[in-house]
C-alpha positions as CSV (number, residue, x, y, z in Angstrom):
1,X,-1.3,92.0,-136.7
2,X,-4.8,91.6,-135.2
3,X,-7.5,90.4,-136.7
4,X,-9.1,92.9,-138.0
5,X,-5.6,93.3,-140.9
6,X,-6.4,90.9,-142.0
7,X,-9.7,90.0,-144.7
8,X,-11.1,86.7,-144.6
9,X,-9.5,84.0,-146.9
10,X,-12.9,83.2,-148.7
11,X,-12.7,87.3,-149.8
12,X,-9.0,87.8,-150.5
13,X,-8.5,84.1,-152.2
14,X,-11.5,83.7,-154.8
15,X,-10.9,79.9,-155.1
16,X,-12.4,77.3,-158.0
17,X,-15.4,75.4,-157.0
18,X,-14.7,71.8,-155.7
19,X,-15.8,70.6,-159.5
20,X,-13.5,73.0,-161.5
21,X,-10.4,71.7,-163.3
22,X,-7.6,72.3,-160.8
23,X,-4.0,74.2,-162.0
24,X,-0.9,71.8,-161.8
25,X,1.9,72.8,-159.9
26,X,4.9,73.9,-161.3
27,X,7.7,71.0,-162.0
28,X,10.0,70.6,-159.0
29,X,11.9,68.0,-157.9
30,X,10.6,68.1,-153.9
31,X,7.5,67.6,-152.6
32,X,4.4,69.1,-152.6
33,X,4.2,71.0,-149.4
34,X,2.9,74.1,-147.7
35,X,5.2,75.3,-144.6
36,X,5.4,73.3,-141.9
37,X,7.3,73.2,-138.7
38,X,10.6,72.2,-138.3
39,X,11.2,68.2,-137.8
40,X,12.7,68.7,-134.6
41,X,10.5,71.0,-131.9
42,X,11.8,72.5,-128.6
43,X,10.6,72.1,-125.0
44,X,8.9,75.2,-124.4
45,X,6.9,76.9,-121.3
46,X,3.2,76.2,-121.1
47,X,2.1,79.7,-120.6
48,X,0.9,79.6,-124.1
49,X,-0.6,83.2,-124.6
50,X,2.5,85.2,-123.0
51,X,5.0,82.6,-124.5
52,X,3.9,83.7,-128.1
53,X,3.6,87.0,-127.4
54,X,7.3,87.4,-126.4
55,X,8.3,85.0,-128.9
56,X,7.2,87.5,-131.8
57,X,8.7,90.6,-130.2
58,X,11.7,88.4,-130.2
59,X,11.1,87.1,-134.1
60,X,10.9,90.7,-135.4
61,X,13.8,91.9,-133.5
62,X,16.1,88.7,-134.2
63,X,19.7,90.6,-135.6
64,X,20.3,87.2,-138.1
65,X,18.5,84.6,-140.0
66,X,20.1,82.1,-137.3
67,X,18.6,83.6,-134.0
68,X,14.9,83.9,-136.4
69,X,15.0,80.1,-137.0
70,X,15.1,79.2,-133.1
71,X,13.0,81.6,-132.5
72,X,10.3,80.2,-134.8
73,X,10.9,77.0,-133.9
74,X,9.8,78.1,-130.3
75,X,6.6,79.2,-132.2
76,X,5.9,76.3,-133.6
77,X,6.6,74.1,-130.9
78,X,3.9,76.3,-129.0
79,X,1.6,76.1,-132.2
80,X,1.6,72.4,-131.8
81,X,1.7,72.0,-128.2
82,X,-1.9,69.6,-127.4
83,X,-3.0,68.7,-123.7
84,X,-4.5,65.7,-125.1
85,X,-2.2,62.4,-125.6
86,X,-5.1,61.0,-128.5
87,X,-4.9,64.7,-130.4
88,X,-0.7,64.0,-129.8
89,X,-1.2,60.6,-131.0
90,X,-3.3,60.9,-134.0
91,X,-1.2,64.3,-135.4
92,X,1.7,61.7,-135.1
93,X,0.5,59.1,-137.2
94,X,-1.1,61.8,-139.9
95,X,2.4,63.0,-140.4
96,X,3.7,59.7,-141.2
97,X,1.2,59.1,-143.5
98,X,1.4,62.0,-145.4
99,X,5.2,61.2,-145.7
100,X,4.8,58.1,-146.9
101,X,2.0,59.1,-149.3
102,X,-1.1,57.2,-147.5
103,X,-3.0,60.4,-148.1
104,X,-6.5,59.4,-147.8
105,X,-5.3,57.7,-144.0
106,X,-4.2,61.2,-143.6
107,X,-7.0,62.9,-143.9
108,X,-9.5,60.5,-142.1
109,X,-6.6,61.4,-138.9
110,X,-7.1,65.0,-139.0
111,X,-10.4,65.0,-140.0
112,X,-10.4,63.0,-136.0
113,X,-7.9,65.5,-134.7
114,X,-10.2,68.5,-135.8
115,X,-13.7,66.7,-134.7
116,X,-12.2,66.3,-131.4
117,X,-10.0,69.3,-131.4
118,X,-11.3,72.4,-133.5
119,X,-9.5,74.7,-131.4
120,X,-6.4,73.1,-131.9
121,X,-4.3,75.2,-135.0
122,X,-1.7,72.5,-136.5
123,X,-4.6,70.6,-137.0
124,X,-6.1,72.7,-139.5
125,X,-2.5,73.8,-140.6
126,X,-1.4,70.1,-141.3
127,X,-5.0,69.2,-143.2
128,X,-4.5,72.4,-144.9
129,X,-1.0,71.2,-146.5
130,X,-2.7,67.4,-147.2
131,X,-5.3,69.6,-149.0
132,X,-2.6,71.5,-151.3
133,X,-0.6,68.6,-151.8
134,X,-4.0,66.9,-153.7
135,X,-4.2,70.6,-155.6
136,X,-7.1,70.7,-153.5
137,X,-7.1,74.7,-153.6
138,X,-10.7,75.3,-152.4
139,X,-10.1,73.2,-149.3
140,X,-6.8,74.4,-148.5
141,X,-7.6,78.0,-148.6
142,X,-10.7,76.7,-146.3
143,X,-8.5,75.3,-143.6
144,X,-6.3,78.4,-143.8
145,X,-9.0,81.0,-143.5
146,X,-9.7,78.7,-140.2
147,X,-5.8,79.2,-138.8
148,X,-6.3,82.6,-139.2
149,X,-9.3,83.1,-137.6
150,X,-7.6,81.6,-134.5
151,X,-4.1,82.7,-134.9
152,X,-3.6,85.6,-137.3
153,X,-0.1,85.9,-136.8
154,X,0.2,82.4,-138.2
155,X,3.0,83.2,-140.8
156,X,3.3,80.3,-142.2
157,X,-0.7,80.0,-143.3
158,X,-0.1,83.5,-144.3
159,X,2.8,82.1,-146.4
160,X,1.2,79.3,-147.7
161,X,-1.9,81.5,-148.2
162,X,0.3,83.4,-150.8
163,X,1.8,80.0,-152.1
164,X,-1.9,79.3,-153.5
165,X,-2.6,82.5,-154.7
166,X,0.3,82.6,-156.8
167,X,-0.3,79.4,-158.2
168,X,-4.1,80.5,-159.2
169,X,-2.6,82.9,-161.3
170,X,-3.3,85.7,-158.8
171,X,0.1,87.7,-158.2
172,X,-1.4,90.7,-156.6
173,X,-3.7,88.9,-153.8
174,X,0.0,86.4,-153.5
175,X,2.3,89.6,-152.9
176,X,-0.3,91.0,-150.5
177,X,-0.4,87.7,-148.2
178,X,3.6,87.5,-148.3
179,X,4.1,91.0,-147.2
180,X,1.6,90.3,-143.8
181,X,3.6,87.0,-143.4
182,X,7.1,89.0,-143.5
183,X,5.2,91.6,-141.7
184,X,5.3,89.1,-138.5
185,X,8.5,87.2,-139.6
186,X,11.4,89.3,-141.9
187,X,13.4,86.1,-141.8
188,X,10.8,83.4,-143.1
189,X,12.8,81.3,-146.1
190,X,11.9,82.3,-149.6
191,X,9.3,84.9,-148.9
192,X,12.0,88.2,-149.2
193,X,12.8,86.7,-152.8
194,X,9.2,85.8,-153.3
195,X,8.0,89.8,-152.0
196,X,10.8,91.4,-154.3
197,X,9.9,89.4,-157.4
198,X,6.3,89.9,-157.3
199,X,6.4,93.8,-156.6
200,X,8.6,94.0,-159.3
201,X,5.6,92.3,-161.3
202,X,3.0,93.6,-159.9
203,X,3.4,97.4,-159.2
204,X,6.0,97.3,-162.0
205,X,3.0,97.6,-164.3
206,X,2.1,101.0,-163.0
207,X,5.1,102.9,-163.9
């Protein structure tokens, strides 16, 4: 999908202003999270550009939900591949921060990663999730819009994209950003479930 599929996050996601009362998440018993990349990365090549581009040939043709996981995890592992030991180092200490709930230490780290890095996609990707985890929709949907713009094929922002729009109440603009992210990966945990329940829902209406 090229960037031209897809409309700019501030147009398909009308967020709440910064001020406005925010919507609670629904009651679960895990964490707060947008998707991420798996614990555990791969070595991968450092030919980044035709790495990913055979690794999504290879994700849309993956036979089983087995060979699509190491196959995404080859994507991510590319997704946060970083020349720069400090950008390495300070990505590494925002993820333990964020799992041990130091969230404001958090955010002054990627805030540092993205100042020094803007180029750099998990950077954006990770503040994005710190963002949603404080229900901060506006800023989340910010930091998505800026994944996209470098990496449209990122289907987990696309995912998480729809995560937000579902919670804001908006089920069509949700169902539209889960199809593009199942678009790039059919075997992407939850969103099948997720497409099939909201078309129901959605386009249901119509007949």
């Amino acid at each position: 999908m090229g960037a031209g599929a897809l409309t700019s996050t501030a147009a398909i996601a009308q967020a709440p202003p910064r001020n406005a009362p925010q919507i609670a998440p629904p009651e679960t018993t895990e964490p707060k999270s947008l998707p991420q990349p798996p614990a555990s990365l791969p070595q991968v090549p450092k030919d980044r550009a035709h790495g990913l581009d055979f690794l999504f040939g290879a994700l849309k043709a993956a036979p089983d939900e087995d060979s699509a996981k190491h196959v995404e995890a080859r994507i991510w592992a590319l997704w946060s591949q970083t020349s720069s030991d400090t950008t390495a180092l300070l990505m590494q200490r925002s993820k333990v921060a964020m799992d041990t709930k130091h969230l404001d230490v958090a955010l002054k780290l990627l805030d540092a990663v993205i100042k020094l890095h803007p180029d750099y996609i998990e950077g954006w990707n990770r503040r994005a999730t710190l963002y949603y985890m404080q229900n901060d929709y506006r800023h989340s949907l910010e930091d998505i819009e800026q994944v996209l713009v470098r990496e449209p094929r990122h289907f987990g922002a696309l995912a998480g994209l729809g995560m937000i729009m579902q919670e804001l109440g908006d089920d069509r603009r949700a169902l539209d950003a889960f199809r593009k992210a199942l678009a790039i990966n059919p075997h992407i945990e939850h969103i099948p479930d997720l497409v099939k329940t909201l078309t129901e829902k959605v386009e249901g209406r119509d007949i």
